[in-house]
C-alpha positions as CSV (number, residue, x, y, z in Angstrom):
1,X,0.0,0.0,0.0
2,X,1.3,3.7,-0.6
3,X,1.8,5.8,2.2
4,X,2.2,9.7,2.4
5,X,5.2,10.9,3.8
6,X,4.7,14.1,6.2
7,X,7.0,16.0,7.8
8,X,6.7,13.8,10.9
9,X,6.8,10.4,9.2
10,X,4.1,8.4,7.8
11,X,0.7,8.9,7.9
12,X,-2.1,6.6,5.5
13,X,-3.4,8.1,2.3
14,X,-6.5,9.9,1.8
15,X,-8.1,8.9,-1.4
16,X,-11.0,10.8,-2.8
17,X,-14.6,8.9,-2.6
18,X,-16.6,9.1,-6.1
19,X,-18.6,5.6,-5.3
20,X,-22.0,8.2,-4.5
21,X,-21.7,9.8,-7.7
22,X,-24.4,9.0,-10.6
23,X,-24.7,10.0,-13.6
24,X,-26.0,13.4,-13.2
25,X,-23.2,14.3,-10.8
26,X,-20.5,13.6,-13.6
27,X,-22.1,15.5,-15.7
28,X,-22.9,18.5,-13.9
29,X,-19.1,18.5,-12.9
30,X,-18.0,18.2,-16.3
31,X,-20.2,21.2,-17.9
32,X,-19.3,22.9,-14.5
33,X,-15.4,22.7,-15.5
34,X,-15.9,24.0,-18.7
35,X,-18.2,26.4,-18.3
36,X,-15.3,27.6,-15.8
37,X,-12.3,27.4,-18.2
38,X,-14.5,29.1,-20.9
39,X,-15.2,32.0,-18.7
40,X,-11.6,31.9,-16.9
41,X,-10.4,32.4,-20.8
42,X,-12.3,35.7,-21.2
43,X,-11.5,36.8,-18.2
44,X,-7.8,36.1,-18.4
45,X,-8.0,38.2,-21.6
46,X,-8.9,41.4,-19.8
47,X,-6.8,40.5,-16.9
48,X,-3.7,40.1,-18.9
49,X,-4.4,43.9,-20.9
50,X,-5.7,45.3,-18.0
51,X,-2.5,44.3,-15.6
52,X,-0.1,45.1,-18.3
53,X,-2.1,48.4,-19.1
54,X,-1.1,49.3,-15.5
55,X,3.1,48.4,-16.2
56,X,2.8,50.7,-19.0
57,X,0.6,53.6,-17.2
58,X,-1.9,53.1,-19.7
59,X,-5.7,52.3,-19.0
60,X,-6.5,49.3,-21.0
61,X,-9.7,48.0,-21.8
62,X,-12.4,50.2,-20.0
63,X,-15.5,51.3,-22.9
64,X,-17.5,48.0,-23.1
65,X,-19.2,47.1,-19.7
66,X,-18.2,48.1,-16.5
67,X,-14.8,48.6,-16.2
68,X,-13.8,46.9,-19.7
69,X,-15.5,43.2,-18.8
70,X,-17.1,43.0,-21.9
71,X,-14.2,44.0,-24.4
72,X,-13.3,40.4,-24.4
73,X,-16.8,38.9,-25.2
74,X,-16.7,41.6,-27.7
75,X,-12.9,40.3,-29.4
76,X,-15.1,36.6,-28.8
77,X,-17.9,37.6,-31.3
78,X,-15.8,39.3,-33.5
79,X,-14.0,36.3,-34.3
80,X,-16.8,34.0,-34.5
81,X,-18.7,36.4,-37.1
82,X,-15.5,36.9,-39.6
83,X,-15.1,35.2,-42.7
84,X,-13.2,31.8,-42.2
85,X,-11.1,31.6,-45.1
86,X,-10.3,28.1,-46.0
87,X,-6.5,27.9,-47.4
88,X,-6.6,26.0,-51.1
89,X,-3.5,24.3,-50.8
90,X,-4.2,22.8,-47.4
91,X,-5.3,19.3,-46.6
92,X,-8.7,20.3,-45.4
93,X,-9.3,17.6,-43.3
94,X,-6.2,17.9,-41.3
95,X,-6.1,21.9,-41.3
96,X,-10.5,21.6,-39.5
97,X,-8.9,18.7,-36.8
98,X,-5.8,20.3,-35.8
99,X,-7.5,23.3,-33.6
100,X,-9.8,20.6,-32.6
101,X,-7.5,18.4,-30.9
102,X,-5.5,21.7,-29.3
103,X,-8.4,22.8,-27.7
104,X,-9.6,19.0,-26.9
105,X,-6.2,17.7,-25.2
106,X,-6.2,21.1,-23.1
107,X,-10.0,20.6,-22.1
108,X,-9.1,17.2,-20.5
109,X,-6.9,18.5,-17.6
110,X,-9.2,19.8,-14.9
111,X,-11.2,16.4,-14.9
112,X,-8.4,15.3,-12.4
113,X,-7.6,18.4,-10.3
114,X,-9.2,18.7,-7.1
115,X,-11.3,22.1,-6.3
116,X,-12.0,21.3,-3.4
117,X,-13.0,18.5,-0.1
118,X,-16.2,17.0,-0.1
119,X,-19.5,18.4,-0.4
120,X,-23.0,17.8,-0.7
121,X,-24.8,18.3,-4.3
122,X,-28.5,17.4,-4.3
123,X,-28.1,15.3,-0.8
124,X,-25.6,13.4,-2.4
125,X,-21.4,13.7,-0.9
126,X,-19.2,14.0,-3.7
127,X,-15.6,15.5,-4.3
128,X,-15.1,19.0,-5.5
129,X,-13.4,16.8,-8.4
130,X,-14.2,15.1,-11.8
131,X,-12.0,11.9,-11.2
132,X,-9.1,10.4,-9.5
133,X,-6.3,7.8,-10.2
134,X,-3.1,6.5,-8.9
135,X,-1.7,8.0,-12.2
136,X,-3.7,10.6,-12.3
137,X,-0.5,13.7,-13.1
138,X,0.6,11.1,-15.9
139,X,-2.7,11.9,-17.2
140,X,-1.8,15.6,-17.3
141,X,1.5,14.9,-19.0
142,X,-0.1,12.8,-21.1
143,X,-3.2,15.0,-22.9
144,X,-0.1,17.9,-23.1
145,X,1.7,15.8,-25.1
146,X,-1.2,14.8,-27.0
147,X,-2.1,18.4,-27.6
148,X,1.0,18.6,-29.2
149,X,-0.5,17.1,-32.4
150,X,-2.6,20.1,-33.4
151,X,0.1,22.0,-33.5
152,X,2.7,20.2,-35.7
153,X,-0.5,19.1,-37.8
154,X,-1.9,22.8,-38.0
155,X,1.7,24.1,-39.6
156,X,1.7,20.9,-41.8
157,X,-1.5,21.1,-43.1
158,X,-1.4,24.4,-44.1
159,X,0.4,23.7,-47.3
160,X,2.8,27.3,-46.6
161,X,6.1,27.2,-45.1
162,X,6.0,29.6,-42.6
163,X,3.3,27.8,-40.8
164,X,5.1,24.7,-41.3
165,X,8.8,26.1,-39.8
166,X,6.2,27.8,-36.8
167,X,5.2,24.1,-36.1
168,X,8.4,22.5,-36.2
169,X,9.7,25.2,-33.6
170,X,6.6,25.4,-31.8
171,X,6.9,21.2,-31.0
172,X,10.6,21.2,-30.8
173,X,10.4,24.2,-27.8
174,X,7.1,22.5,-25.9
175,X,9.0,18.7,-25.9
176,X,12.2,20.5,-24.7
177,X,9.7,22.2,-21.5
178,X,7.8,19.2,-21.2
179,X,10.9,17.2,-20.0
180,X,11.9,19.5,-17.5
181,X,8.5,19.6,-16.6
182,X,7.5,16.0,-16.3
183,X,11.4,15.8,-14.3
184,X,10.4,18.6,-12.0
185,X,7.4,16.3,-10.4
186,X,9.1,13.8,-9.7
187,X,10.5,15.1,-6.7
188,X,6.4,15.5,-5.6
189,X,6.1,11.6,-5.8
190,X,8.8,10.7,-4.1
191,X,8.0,12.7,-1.0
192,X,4.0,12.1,-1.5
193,X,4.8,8.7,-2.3
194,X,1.7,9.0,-4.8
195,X,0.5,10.3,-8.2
196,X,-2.7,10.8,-7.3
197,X,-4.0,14.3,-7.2
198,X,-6.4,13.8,-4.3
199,X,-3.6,12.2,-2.4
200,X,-0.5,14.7,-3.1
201,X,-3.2,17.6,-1.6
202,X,-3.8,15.1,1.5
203,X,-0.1,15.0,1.3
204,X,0.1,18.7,2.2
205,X,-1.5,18.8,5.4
206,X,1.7,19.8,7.6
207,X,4.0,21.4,4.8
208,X,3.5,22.4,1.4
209,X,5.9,20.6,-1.2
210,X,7.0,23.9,-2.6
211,X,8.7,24.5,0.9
212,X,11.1,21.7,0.8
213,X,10.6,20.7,-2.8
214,X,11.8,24.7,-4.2
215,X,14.0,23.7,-6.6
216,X,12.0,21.9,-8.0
217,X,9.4,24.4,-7.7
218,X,11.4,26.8,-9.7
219,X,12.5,24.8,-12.6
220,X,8.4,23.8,-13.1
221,X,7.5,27.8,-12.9
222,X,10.2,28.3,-15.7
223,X,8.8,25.3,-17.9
224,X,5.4,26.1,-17.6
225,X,6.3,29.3,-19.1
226,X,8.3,27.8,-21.8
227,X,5.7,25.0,-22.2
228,X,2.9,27.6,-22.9
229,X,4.5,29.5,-25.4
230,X,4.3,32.6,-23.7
231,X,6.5,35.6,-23.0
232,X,9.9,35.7,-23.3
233,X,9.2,31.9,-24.6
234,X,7.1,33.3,-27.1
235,X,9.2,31.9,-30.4
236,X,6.2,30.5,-32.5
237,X,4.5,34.4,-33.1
238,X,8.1,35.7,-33.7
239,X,9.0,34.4,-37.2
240,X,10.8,37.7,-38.0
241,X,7.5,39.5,-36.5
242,X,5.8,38.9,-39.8
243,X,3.9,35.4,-39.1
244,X,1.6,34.3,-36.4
245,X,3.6,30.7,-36.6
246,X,1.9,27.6,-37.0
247,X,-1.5,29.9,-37.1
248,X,-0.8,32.1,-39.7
249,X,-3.0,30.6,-42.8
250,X,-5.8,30.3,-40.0
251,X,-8.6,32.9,-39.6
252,X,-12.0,33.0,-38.0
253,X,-13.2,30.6,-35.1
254,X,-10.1,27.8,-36.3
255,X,-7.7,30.4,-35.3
256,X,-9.9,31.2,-31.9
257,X,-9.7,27.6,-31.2
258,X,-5.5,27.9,-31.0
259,X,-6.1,31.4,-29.1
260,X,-8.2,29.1,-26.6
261,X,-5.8,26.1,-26.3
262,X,-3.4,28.5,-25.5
263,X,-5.5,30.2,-22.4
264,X,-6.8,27.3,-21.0
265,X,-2.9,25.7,-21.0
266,X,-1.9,28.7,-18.7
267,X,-5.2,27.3,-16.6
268,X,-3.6,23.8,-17.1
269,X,-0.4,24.7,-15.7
270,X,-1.5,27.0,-13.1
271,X,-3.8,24.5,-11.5
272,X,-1.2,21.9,-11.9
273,X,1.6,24.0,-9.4
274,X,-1.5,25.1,-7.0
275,X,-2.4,21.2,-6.7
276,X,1.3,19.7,-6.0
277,X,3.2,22.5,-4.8
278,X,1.3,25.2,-3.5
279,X,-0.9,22.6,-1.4
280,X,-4.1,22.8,-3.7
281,X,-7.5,24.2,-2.1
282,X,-6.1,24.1,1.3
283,X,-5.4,27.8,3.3
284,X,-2.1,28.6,4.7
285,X,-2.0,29.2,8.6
286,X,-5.7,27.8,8.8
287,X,-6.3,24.1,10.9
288,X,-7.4,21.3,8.8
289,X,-10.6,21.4,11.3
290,X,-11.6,24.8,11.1
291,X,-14.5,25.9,8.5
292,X,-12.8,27.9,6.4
293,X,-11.0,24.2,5.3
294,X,-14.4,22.4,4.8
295,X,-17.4,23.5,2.4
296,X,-17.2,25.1,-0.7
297,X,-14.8,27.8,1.3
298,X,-11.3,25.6,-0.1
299,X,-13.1,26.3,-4.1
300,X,-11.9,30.1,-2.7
301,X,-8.8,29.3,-1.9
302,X,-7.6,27.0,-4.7
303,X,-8.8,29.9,-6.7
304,X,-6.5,33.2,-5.2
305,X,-3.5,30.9,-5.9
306,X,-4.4,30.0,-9.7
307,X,-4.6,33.5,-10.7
308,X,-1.7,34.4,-8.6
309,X,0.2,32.3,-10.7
310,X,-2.0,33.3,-13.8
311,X,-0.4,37.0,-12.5
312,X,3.0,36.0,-12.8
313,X,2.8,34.6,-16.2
314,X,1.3,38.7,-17.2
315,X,4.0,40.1,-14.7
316,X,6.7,37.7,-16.5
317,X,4.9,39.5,-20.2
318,X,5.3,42.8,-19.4
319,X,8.6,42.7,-17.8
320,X,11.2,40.3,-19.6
321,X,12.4,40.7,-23.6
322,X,12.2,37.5,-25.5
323,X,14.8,35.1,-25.8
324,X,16.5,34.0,-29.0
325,X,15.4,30.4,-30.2
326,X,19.2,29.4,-29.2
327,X,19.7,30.6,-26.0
328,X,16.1,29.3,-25.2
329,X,17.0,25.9,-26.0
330,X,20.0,26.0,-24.0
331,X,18.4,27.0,-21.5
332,X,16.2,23.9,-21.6
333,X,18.9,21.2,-22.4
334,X,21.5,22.7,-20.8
335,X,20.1,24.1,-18.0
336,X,16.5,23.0,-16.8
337,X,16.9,19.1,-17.9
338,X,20.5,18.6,-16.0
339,X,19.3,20.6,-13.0
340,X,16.3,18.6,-12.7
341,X,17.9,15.5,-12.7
342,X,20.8,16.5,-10.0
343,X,17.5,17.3,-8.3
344,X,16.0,13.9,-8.7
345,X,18.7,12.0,-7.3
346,X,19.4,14.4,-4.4
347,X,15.6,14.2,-3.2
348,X,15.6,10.4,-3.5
349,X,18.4,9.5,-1.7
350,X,17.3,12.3,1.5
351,X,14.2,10.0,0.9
352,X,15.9,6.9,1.3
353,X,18.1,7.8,3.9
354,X,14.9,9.2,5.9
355,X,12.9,5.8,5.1
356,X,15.8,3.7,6.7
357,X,17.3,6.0,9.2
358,X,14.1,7.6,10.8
359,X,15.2,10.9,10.9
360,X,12.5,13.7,10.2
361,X,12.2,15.6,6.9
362,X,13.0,19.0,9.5
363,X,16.4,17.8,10.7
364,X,17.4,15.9,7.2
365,X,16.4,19.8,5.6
366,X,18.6,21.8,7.9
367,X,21.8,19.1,7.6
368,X,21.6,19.7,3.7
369,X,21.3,23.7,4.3
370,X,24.4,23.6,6.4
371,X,26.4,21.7,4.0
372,X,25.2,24.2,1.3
373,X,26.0,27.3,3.5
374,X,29.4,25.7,4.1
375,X,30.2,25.3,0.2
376,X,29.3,28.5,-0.3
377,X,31.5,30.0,2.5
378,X,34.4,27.6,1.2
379,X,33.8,28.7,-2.6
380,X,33.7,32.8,-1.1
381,X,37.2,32.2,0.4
382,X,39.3,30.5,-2.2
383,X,41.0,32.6,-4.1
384,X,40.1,32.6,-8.1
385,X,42.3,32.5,-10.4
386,X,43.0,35.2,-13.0
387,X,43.3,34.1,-16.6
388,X,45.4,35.7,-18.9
389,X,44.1,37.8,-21.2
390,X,44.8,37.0,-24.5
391,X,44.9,40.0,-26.9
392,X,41.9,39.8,-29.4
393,X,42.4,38.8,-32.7
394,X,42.6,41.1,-36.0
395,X,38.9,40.7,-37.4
396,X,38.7,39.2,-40.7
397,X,36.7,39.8,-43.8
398,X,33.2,37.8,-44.5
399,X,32.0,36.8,-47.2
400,X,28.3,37.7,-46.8
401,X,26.9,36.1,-50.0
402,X,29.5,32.6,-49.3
403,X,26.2,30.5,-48.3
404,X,24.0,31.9,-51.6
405,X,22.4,34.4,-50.1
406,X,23.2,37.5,-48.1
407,X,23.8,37.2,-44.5
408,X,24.5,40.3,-42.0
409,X,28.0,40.2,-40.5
410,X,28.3,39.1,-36.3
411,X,30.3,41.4,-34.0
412,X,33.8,41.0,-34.8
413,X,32.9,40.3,-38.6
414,X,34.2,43.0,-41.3
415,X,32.6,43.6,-44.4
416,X,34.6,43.7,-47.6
417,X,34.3,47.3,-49.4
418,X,31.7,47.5,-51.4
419,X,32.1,46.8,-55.3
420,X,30.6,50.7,-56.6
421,X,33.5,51.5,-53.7
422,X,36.2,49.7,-55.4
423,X,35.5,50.9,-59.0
424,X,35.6,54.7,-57.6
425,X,39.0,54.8,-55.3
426,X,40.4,52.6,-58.8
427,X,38.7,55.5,-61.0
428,X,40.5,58.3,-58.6
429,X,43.5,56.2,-59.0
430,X,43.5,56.4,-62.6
431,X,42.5,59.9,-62.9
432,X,45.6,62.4,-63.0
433,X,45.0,65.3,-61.0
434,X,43.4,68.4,-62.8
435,X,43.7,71.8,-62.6
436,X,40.3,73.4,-62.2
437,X,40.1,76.5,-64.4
438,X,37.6,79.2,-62.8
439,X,36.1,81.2,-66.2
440,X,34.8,84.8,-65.5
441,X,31.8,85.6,-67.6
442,X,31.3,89.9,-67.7
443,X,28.1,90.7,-68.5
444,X,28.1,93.2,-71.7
């Protein structure tokens, strides 16, 4: 049997109960959780301009309903009433299923993430949640990679190049992410000893994983960005600021329906850090008996730390310039992968060491802070050692048309002179020097 591993040892898991629910209770839920994304979407919309408004002391949306609510709805309609163009050289098939499956694969997340404890609906005790299952985050990693597919098969099926080099960068960046992502969580299960939703929030009781897991907490905020495509991780609308990417031959509702996926993925990920590192619906500094951790009161909760994660994702927009495709890659192979994995193996041998030892998480956490305070006092007081500088090279000429086709020169490149150059200083060469004659003319 799996157990949960708290702070002071042990304790037995807490799965979540659906053997009350009927028919009519799963479907309620489900239209429930996406009537909620639908309307977190527009709202997300006008939060993003309204919070980045503010950055740039601007006042964003504020004409249509109070306080700009409606400008989104608005955008909304206007999409669905435009003329949906239909590219000739596409595979039609392909190019109507592509937005399909985006939106479908990121609709599929919330039916494992836990709003809340249990509650009664219509006399009947239920979790706030659609469904549960030991591999229930494999799930989530799962219908992301899945939504992958619509968009290497909306660039592809386009028939156009531009959409089609969009989707080949657009899957090459959200693989990279993913791996870092899906590493980052492992950490999670080897502490909650579970990868059941319900159970990683019962997991959470004494000490949220973000606490002791931070790390690992970081590198998932940083892929999440990445994952999403958004800001500065934005590559897909960047080609040369001319293309939309993998969406530009789509117009109308087929290009809402990759404006949606890409919303309700911020959701996605959002809900996903809440639920195993933030402690999901559950209050800080509140008991687990009090009222304000029972009811519909944790739905309140679960909800302040989505869109404060939903607000760093705007605060990350309006803040940070975006990152060239190559140092964004490094950044995930290089960087994010390797550090996840150092993480891996460091949590799960504190994890075996606490198993067999029976030390507590507490003491096992201040050993490993010491030994990292000490190597940073050791590194502080050896003395570094100063290279020698080498003097920099002569810079050479390039050859901008070597590869076919003209390519700007990189710092530390020269030009060679121009040819209209060459032909005048050989002209002034040949050219003996003149005498100018100045002729008077006298008016008679």
């Amino acid at each position: 049997m799996n157990l949960l591993f708290a702070v002071d040892g042990p304790v037995a898991p807490v799965t979540a109960d659906f053997s009350n629910d009927n028919f009519w209770i799963w479907l309620l839920k489900a239209v429930a959780i996406i009537v909620f994304l639908l309307t977190s979407v527009l709202f997300a919309i006008w939060f993003e301009r309204k919070v980045v408004a503010r950055m740039q002391v601007r006042p964003g949306p504020n004409v249509h309903g109070p306080f700009g609510l409606l400008q989104s709805l608005a955008d909304a309609m206007k999409l669905l009433f435009k003329e949906d163009v239909t590219v000739k050289a596409a595979d039609k098939l392909v190019y109507i299923v592509a937005p399909m499956i985006a939106v479908f694969c990121s609709l599929l997340t919330f039916a494992v993430i836990p709003f809340g404890p249990s509650v009664s609906m219509f006399g009947i005790v239920t979790p706030l949640q659609l469904t549960d299952f030991p591999v229930a985050v494999l799930y989530i990693l799962a219908c992301a990679s899945v939504g992958v597919y619509g968009i290497v098969l909306g660039g592809w099926s386009s028939g156009s190049t531009y959409p089609l080099l969009g989707a080949v960068r657009s899957t090459a960046q959200v693989i990279s992410y993913e791996l870092a992502m899906g590493l980052s969580l492992v950490s999670v299960f080897i502490l909650a000893g579970s990868m059941s939703t319900s159970q990683i929030v019962d997991s959470q009781t004494q000490v949220w994983w973000f606490l002791p897991l931070l790390p690992a907490f970081v590198l998932y905020v940083v892929s999440m960005v990445g994952e999403t495509n958004r800001l500065p991780f934005d590559l897909p609308e960047a080609e040369g600021e001319l293309v939309s990417g993998y969406m530009t031959e789509y117009s109308s509702m087929k290009f809402a329906w990759f404006f949606l996926a890409e919303y309700i993925n911020m959701l996605n990920v959002s809900a996903v850090a809440t639920t195993l590192f933030l402690g999901g619906w559950r209050a800080p500094f509140i008991p687990a008996d009090s009222f304000l951790q029972q009811g519909w009161w944790p739905v309140l909760w679960f909800l302040v730390k989505l869109w404060a994660l939903m607000f760093v994702f705007v605060w990350i927009r309006g803040s940070v310039l975006r990152f060239r495709y190559d140092q964004f890659m490094k950044l995930g192979w290089k960087v994010l992968i390797p550090a996840a994995l150092v993480w891996v193996v460091c949590v799960a041998v504190v994890q075996g060491v606490r198993q067999f030892s029976g030390l507590e998480l507490r003491t096992l956490l201040f050993v490993l802070a010491g030994v990292v305070l000490l190597g940073l006092v050791i590194s502080f007081l050896v003395p570094e050692r100063k290279k020698a500088v080498e003097p920099p090279e002569p810079p050479g000429e390039f050859d901008p048309f070597a590869g076919g086709y003209p390519v700007p020169p990189l710092p530390g490149q020269v030009l060679p002179p121009s040819p209209r150059k060459q032909r005048a200083a050989a002209q002034a060469a040949a050219t003996p020097d003149v005498p100018q004659v100045t002729q008077e003319v006298h008016g008679g």
